[in-house]
Legacy VTK file of the C-alpha trace (Angstrom):
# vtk DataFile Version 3.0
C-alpha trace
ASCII
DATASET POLYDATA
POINTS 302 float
-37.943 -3.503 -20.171
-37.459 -0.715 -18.119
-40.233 1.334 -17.907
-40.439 5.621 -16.626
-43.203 7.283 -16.138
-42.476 11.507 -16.323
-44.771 14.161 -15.257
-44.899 17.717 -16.655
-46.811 20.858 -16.255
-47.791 22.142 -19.217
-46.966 25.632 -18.377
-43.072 24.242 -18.644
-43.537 23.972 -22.104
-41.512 21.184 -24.794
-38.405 19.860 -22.295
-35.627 17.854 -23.957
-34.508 14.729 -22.312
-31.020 13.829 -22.667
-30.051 10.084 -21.614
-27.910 7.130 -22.408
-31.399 5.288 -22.687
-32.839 4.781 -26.074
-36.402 5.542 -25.298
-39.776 3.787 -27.174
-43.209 4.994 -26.466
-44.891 2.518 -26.062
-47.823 3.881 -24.002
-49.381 7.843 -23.541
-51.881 8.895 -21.517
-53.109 12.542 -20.769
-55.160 13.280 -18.006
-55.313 17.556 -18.137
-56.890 17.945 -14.997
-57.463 21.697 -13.187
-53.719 21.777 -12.214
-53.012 21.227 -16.212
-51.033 18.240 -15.814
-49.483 15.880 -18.581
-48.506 12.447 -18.240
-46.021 10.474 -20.497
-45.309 6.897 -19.786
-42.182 6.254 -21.405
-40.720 2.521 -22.017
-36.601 2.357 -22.328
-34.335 -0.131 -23.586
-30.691 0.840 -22.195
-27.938 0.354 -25.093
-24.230 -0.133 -23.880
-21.736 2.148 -25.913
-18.983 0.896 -27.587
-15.657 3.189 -27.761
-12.274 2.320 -29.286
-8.550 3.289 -27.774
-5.378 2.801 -29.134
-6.176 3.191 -32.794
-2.570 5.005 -33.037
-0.347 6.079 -30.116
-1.319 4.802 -27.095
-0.288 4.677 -23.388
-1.231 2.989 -20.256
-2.676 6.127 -18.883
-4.923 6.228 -22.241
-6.524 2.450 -22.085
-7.419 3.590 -18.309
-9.029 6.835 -19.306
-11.231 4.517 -21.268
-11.881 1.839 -18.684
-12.616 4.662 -16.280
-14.814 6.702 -18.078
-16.802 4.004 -19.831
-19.968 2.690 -17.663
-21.220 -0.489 -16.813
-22.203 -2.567 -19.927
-20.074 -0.728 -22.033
-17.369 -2.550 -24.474
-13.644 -1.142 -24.809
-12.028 -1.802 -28.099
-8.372 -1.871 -28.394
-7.757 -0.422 -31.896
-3.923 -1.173 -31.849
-1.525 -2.913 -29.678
-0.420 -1.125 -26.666
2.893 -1.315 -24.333
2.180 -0.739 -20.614
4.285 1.300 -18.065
2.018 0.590 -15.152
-0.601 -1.977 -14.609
-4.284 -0.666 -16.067
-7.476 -1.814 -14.062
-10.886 -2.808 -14.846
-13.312 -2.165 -11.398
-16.516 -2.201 -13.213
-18.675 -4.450 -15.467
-17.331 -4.005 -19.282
-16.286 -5.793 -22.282
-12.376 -5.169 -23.133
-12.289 -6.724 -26.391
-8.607 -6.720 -27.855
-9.858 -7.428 -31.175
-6.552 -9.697 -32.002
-4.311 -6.898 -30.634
-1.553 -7.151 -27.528
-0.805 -5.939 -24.841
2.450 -5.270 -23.800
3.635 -4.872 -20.180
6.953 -3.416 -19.581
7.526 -2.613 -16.101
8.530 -4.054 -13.080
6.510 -5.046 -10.413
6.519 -2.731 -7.892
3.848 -4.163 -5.066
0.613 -5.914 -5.261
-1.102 -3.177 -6.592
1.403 -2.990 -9.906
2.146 -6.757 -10.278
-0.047 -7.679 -13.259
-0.562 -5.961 -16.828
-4.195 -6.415 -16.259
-6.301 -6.230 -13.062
-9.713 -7.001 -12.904
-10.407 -5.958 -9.376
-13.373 -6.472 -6.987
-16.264 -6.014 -9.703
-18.098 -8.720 -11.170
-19.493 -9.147 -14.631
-15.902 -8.440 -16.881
-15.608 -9.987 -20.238
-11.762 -9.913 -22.439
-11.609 -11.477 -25.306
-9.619 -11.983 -28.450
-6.618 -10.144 -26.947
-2.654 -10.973 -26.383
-1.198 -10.001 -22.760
2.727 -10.327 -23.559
4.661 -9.676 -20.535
8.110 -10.383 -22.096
9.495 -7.140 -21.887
8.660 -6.733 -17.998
10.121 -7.630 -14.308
8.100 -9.899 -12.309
4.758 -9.569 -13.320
1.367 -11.494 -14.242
-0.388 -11.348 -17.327
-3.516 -10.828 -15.811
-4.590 -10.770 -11.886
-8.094 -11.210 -10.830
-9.062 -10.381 -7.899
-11.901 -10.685 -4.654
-14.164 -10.738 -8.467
-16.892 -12.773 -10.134
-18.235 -13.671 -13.249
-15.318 -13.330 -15.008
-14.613 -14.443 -18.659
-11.552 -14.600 -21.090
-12.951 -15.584 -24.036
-9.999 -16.728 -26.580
-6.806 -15.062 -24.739
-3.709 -15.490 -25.025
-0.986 -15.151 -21.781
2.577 -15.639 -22.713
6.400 -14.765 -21.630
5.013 -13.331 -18.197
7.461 -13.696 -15.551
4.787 -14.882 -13.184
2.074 -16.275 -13.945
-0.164 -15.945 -16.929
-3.218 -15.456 -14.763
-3.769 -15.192 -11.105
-7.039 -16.297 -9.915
-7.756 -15.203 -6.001
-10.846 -15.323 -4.173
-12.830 -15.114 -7.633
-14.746 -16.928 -9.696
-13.334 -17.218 -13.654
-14.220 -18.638 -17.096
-11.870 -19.296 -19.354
-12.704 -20.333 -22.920
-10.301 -21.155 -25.698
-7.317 -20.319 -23.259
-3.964 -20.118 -24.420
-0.644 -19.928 -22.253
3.184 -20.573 -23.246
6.562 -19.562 -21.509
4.988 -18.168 -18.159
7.445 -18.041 -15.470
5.566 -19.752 -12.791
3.048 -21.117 -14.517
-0.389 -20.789 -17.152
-2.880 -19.756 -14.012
-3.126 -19.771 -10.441
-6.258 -20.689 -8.556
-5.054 -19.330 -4.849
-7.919 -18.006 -2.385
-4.939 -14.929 -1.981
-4.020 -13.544 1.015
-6.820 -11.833 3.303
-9.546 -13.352 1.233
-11.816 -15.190 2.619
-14.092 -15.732 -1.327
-13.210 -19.032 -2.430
-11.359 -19.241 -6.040
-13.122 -21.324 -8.882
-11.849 -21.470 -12.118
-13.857 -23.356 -15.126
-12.207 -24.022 -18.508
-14.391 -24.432 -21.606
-13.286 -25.268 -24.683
-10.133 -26.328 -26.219
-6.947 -25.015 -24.224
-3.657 -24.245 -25.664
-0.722 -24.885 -22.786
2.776 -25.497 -22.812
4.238 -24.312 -19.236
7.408 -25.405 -17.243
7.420 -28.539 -15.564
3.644 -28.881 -16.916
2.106 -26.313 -14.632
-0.530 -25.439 -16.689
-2.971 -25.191 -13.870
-2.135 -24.964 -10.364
-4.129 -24.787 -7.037
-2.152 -23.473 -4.223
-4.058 -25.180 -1.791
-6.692 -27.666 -2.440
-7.764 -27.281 1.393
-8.425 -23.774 0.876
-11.447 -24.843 -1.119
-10.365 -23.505 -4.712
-11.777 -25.082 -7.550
-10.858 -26.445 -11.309
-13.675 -27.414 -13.237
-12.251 -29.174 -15.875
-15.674 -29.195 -18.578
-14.090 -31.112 -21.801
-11.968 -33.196 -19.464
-8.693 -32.039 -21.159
-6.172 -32.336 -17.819
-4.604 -34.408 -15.693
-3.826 -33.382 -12.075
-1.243 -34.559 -9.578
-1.261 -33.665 -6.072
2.168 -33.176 -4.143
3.330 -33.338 -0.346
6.697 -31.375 -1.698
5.326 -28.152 -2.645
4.586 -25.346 -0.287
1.974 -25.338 0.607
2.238 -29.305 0.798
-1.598 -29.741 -0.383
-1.025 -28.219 -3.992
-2.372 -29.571 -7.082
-0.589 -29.500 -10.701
-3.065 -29.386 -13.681
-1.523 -30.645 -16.961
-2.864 -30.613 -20.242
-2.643 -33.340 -22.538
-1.293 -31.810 -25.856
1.945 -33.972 -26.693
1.916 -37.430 -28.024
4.825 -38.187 -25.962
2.568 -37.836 -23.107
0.917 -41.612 -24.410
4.068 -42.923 -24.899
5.134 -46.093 -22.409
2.047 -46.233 -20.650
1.979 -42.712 -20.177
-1.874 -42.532 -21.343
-2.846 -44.779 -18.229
-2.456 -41.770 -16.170
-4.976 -40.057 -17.698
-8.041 -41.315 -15.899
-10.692 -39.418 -16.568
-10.486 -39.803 -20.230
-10.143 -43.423 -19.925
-8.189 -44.007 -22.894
-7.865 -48.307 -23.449
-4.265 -47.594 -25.411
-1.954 -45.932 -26.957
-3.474 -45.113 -29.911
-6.528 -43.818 -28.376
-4.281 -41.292 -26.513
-2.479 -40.066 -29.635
-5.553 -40.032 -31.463
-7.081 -36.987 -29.009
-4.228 -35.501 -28.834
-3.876 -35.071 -32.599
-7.638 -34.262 -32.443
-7.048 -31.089 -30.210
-4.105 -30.186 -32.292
-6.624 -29.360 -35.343
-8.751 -27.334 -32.776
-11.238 -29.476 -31.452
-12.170 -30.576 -28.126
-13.641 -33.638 -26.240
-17.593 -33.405 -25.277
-17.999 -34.431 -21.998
-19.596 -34.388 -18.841
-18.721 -31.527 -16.826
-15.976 -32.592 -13.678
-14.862 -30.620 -10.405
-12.002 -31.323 -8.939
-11.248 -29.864 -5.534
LINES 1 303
302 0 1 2 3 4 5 6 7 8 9 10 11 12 13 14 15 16 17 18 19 20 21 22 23 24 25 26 27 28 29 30 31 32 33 34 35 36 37 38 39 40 41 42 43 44 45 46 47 48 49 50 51 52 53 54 55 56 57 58 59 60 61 62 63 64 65 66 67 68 69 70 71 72 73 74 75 76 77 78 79 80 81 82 83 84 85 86 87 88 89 90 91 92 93 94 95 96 97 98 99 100 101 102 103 104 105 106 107 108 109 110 111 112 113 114 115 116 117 118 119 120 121 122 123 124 125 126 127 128 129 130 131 132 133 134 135 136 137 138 139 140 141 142 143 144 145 146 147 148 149 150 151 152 153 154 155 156 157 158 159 160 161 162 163 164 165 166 167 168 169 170 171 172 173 174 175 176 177 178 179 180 181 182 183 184 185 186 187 188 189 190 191 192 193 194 195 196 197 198 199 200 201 202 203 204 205 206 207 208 209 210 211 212 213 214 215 216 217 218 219 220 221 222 223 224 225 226 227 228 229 230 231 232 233 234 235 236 237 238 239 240 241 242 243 244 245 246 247 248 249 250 251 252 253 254 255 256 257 258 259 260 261 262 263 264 265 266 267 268 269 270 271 272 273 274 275 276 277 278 279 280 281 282 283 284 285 286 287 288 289 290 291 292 293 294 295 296 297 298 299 300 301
């Protein structure tokens, strides 16, 4: 609890304090000494606000109006879906809570700084949840890029028909929980250090994932030698390394969500779920299918 101690003469009169803080008293003391001096000691609990954008009309320049003019704590809420004509950027700690709506990015990717529909960009602390990034109607882009940031979260988001990747990782540290990707270009999400980074990239992924990528690149490390990180909590992946790919130490995450994937021996591949047949495969996959995921021992793979 934060706590402020404020000093007043009492020739000054009644002041008014206007704050952000939602102040208790929890404590006053007056010493009136010859000077006539009053002291309050105030206690104050800081509240985040809450504001919501995009009830009706809506443009990109709106949703950053909000981002910018909200302050650290605070929780965006997108009241309507919203079509982008430049990528918006979050470069502070907030909540943007989609509340089931989408985002929409229609543009083309002009240069690093306009590649994504989202940026989350060196800041720590960012939270999106329950929110669609749809990048179907645009050139080139990412759903989402994260960058030289930490403590990220998406909490139950969806990244699909973005012409690059769903989410690009570099040089941060990410959560994902209840992730969902489909129909990404190059892929669900890319752990890459980036260039001129020298911040590791780590991604963990909680819960039960929802994937269905091109050539199963549901995950993919750009180079494992660069120190990036998949921490792989309900054990839910599979991951192949390759000498093809450039750069030749990559690393392919695929999720397990098709019972073809067990069929002729296929489930042997999947070590770390250890599956003794078949049927054991099929069975988790159906399991995951009905939302539910796999307790397990948390596992890094780098």
């Amino acid at each position: 609890m934060l706590k402020t101690k404020y000093s007043y003469s009492l020739d000054n009169g009644i002041q008014k304090i206007k704050s952000r803080t939602s102040l208790i008293i929890t404590a006053m003391t007056m010493a009136i000494s010859g000077g006539g001096a009053a002291t309050v000691a105030l206690s104050g609990v800081a509240h985040a606000a809450s504001s919501t954008v995009c009830a009706t009309s809506c443009t990109a320049d709106d949703l950053q109006a909000a981002f910018n003019s909200a302050s650290p704590g605070d929780t965006v809420t997108l009241g309507g879906d919203v079509t982008l004509n430049h990528e918006v950027k979050i470069n502070k700690s907030l909540t943007f809570d989609g509340d089931g709506h989408t985002v929409n990015g229609a543009f083309a990717k002009t240069d690093n700084d306009n590649n994504a529909s989202v940026g989350v960009i060196s800041t720590s602390g960012v939270t999106i949840k329950d929110l669609t990034v749809d990048g179907s109607a645009g050139t080139d882009l990412h759903g989402v890029n994260v960058y030289v940031s930490t403590n990220v979260l998406l909490d139950n988001v969806t990244l699909q028909d973005n012409g690059r990747y769903g989410m690009v990782v570099n040089g941060s540290s990410v959560t994902v929980n209840n992730i969902t990707t489909k129909a990404n270009g190059y892929g669900g999400v890319d752990v890459d250090q980036g260039k001129n980074v020298t911040q590791k990239a780590k991604l963990i992924v909680d819960g039960v994932s929802k994937q269905n990528e091109a050539y199963g690149r549901d995950i993919f490390i750009d180079s494992v030698a660069s120190g990036a990180t998949v921490v792989d909590t309900n054990n839910q992946y599979v991951y192949v390394d390759s000498t093809n790919a450039v750069p030749h130490d990559s690393r392919t995450y695929t999720l397990l969500n098709n019972i073809d994937q067990c069929k002729n021996n296929g489930y042997v591949s999947y070590k770390s779920l250890a599956f003794k047949n078949q049927g054991q495969c099929v069975s988790y996959v159906q399991h995951n299918a009905n939302g539910h995921g796999k307790p397990a021992a948390n596992k890094s793979n780098n």
